[in-house]
C-alpha positions in Angstrom: 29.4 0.9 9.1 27.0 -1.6 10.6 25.9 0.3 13.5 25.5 3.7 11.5 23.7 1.8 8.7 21.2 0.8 11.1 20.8 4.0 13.1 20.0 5.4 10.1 17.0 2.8 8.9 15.7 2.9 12.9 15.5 7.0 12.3 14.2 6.8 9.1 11.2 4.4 10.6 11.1 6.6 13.7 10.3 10.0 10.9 8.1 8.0 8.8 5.3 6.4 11.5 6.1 9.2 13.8 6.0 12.4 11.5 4.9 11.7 8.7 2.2 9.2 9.0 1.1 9.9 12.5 -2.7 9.7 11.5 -4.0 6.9 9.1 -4.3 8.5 5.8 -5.2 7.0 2.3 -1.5 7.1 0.4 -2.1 9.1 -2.9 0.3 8.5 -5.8 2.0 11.4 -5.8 3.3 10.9 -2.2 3.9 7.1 -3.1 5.9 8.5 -6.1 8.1 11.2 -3.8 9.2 8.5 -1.3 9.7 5.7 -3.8 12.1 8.6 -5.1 13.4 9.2 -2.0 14.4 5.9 -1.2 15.7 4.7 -4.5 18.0 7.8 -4.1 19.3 7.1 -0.8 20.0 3.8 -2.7 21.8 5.5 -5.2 23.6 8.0 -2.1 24.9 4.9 -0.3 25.8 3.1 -3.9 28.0 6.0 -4.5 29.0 6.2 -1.0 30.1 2.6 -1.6 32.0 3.3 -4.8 34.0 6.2 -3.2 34.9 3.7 0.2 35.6 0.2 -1.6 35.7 0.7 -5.1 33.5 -0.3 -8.6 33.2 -3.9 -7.5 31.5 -3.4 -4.0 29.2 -0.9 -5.5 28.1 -3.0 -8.6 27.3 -6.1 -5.6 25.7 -3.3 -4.3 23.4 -1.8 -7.3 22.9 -5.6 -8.8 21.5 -7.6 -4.8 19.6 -4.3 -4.7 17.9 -4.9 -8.3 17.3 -8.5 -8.0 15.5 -7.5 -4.6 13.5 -4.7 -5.8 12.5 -7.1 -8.7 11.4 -9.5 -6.4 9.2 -7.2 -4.3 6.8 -7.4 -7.1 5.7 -10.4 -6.4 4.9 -9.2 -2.5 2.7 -6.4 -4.4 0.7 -8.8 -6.1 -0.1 -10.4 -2.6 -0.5 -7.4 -0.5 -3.1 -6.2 -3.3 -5.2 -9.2 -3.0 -5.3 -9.8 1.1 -5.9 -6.1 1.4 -8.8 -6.5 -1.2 -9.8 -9.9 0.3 -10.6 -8.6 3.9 -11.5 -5.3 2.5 -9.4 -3.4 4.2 -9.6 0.4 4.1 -6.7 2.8 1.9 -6.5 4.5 5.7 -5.1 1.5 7.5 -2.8 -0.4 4.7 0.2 1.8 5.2 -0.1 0.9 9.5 -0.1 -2.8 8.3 2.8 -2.8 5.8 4.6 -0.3 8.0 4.8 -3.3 11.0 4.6 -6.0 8.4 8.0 -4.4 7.3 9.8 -3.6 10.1 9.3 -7.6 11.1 10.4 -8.5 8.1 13.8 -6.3 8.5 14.2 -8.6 11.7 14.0 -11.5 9.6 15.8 -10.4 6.7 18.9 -10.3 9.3 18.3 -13.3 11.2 18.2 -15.0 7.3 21.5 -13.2 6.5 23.5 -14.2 9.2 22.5 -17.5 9.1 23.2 -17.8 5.3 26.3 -16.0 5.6 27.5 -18.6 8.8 26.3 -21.4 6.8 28.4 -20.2 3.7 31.7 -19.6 6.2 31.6 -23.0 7.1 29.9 -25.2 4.9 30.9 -24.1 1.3 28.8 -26.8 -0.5 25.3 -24.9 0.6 26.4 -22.6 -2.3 25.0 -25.5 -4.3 21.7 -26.1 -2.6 20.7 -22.2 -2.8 21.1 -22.7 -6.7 19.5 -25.8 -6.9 16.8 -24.0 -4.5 16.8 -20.8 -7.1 16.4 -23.5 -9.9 13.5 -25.3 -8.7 11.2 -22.6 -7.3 11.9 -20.3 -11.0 10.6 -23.3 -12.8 7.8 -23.5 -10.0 6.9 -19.6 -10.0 7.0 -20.0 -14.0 4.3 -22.8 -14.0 2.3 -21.6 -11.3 -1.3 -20.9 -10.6 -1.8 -16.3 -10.9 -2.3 -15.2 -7.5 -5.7 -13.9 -8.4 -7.0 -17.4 -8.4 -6.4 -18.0 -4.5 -8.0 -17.2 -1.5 -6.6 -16.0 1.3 -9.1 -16.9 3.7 -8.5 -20.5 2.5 -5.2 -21.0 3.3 -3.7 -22.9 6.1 -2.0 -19.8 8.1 -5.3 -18.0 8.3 -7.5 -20.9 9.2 -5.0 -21.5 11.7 -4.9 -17.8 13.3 -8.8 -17.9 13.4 -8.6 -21.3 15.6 -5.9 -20.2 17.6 -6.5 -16.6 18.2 -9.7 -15.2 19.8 -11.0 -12.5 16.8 -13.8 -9.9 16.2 -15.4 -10.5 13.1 -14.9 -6.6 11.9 -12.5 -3.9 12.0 -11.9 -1.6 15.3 -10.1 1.3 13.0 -6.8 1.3 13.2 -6.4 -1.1 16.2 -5.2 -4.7 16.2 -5.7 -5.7 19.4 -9.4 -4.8 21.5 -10.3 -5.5 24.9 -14.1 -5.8 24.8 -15.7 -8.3 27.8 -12.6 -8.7 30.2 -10.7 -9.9 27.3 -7.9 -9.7 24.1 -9.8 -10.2 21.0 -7.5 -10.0 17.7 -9.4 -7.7 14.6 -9.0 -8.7 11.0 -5.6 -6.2 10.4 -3.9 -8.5 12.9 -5.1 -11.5 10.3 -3.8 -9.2 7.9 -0.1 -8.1 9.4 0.6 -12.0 10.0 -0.3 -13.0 6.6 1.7 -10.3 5.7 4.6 -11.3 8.1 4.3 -14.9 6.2 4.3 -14.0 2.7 8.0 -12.0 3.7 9.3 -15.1 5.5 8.2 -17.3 2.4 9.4 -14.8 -0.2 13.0 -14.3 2.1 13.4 -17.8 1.3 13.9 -17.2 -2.7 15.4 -13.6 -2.1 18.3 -13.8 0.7 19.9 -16.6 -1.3 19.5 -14.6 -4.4 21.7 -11.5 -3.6 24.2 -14.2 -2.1 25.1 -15.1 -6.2 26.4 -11.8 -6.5 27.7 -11.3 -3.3 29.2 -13.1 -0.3 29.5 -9.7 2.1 27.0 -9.9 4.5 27.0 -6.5 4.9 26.4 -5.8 0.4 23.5 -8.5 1.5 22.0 -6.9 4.5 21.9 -3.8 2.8 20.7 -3.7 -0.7 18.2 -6.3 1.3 16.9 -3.5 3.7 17.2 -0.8 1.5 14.7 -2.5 -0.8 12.4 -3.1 1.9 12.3 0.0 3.1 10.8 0.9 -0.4 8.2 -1.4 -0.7 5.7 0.0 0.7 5.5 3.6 -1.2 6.4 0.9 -4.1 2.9 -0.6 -3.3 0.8 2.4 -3.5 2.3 3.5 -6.6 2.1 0.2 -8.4 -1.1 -1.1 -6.5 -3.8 0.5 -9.3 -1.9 -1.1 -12.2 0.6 -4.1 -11.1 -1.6 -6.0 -12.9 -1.3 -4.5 -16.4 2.6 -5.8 -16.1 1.8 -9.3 -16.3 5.1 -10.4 -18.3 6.8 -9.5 -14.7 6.0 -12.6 -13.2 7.8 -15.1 -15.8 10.4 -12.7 -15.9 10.9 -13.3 -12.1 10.8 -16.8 -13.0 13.9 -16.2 -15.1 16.0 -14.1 -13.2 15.6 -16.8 -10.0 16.7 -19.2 -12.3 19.6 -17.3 -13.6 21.2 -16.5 -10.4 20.8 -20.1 -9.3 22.5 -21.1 -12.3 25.2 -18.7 -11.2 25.8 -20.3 -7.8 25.8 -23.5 -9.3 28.4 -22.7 -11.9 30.3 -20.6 -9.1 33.5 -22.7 -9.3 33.3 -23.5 -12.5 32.5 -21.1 -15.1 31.7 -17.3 -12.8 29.5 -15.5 -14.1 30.8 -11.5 -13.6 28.9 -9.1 -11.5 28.4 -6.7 -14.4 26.8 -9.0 -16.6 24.6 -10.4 -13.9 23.2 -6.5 -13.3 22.9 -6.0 -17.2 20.5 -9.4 -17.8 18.6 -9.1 -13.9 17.6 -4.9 -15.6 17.3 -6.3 -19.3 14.5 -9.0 -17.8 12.7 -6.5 -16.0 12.5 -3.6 -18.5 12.0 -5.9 -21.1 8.8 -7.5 -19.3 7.9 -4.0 -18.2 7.8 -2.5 -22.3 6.3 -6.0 -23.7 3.7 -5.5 -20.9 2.4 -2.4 -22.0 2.9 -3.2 -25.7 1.0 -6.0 -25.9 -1.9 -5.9 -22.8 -3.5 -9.6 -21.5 -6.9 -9.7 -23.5 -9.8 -9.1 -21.4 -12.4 -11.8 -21.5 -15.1 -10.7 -23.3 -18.5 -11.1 -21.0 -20.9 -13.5 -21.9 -23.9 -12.8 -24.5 -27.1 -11.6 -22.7 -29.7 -14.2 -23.6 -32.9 -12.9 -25.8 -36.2 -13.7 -24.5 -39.4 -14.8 -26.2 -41.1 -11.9 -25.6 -38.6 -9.4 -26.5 -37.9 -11.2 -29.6 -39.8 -10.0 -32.9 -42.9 -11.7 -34.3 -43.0 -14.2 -37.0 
């Protein structure tokens, strides 16, 4: 199962940069929408794939790490929206950056994985740091600045590429790596792709130990892990116009990391059943999905234009 599984995600990346995005393009929405459907029902294949091999309990581990992950990737929209907007770069060339940006963070994803899963074989009390981990960073994300409010060109990871790594100061299309005067010079969508490459590793942090409170398979991890992955990036051009309208989604996050870490914590002592645990991840995420749309974040209304003397009527 674990070598067809990934034969089939290196074939499905081999058809999707090789055939169907050969050429940058701009994404519309209604491709986005037909391969966020696509993948979400390959999800829904291999879940009832599961179910018919293993039973209702694999396949609700299954359906519920998948959830929690796809959840989770909202947060990586938010980010992807603002670096691409922050170096300006074009619809053509986002879908070449997320499309590498992804398939490193698949190698990471695994590495993660099978260290968690060797660290959980032999060391059972790590159970209780990933939920205190899960704790702490769902009370952080709940307190914690918007993402509109940074910059990425201030943070430490770019400033650090920039000193490091030779760089042109504008974009060579599609390239991220230029030869111009005898030598390498780095363009901004390299800046971009390890930014990108960063955010995953920082977000795989939260996530991987996530899925592992529903879960201790490492193949149920690995793959409701990849799986959503491997949808985040039509995910992002359908949700990149409007992510921000759903701003309940972020405290809801907040929520759910806490939950789960609150299930490994109370692992040996009070479980908490895979079923409910899938019912309460989907209840917090539909429910900050409808109170987003019902009730909108109030625009600030722009500032009066001052009245001049002379425009103003005579006394």
């Amino acid at each position: 199962m674990w070598a067809g599984f990934v034969v089939f995600v290196l074939l499905m990346l081999a058809l999707d940069l090789g055939v169907f995005h050969r050429r940058p393009h701009e994404v519309s929405m209604r491709e986005a929408g037909i391969w966020s459907a696509v993948w979400m029902g390959l999800a829904g294949v291999f879940a009832a794939g599961l179910y018919s091999l293993h039973g209702s309990a694999t396949a609700l581990e299954f359906t519920a790490g998948y959830l929690i992950e796809k959840a989770l990737s909202v947060d990586n929209i938010f980010v992807f929206v603002i670096l691409f907007s922050a170096f300006a770069i074009p619809a053509a060339y986002q879908h070449r950056v997320l499309f590498w940006g992804i398939l490193g963070a698949l190698v990471m994803r695994a590495v993660f994985i099978a260290a968690g899963s060797a660290l959980l074989e032999r060391f059972h009390f790590v159970i209780y740091f990933f939920g205190a981990l899960l704790v702490i960073t769902g009370a952080k994300l709940f307190f914690a600045k918007t993402e509109a409010e940074k910059n990425p060109a201030d943070s430490w990871v770019y400033r650090t590429f920039q000193k490091l790594v030779p760089s042109t100061r504008d974009l060579r299309g599609s390239k991220f790596l230029v030869r111009e005067n005898g030598r390498w010079l780095a363009t901004p969508l390299l800046a971009v792709l390890v930014l990108v490459e960063v955010t995953d590793l920082i977000f795989a942090v939260d996530s991987v130990p996530a899925i592992f409170a529903v879960t201790r398979d490492p193949f149920i991890v690995f793959t409701s892990n990849i799986f959503a992955i491997l949808g985040l990036r039509s995910l992002y051009f359908l949700l990149a116009g409007v992510v921000h309208k759903f701003h309940y989604l972020k405290p809801a996050l907040a929520i759910i990391l806490t939950f789960v870490g609150l299930k490994l914590l109370l692992a040996g002592v009070a479980p908490i059943p895979t079923a409910v645990s899938l019912a309460v991840i989907a209840s917090l995420v539909a429910g900050a999905v409808v109170l987003s749309l019902l009730k909108p974040r109030a625009q600030p209304e722009p500032a009066p234009v001052p009245v001049r003397a002379a425009d103003s009527d005579p006394v």
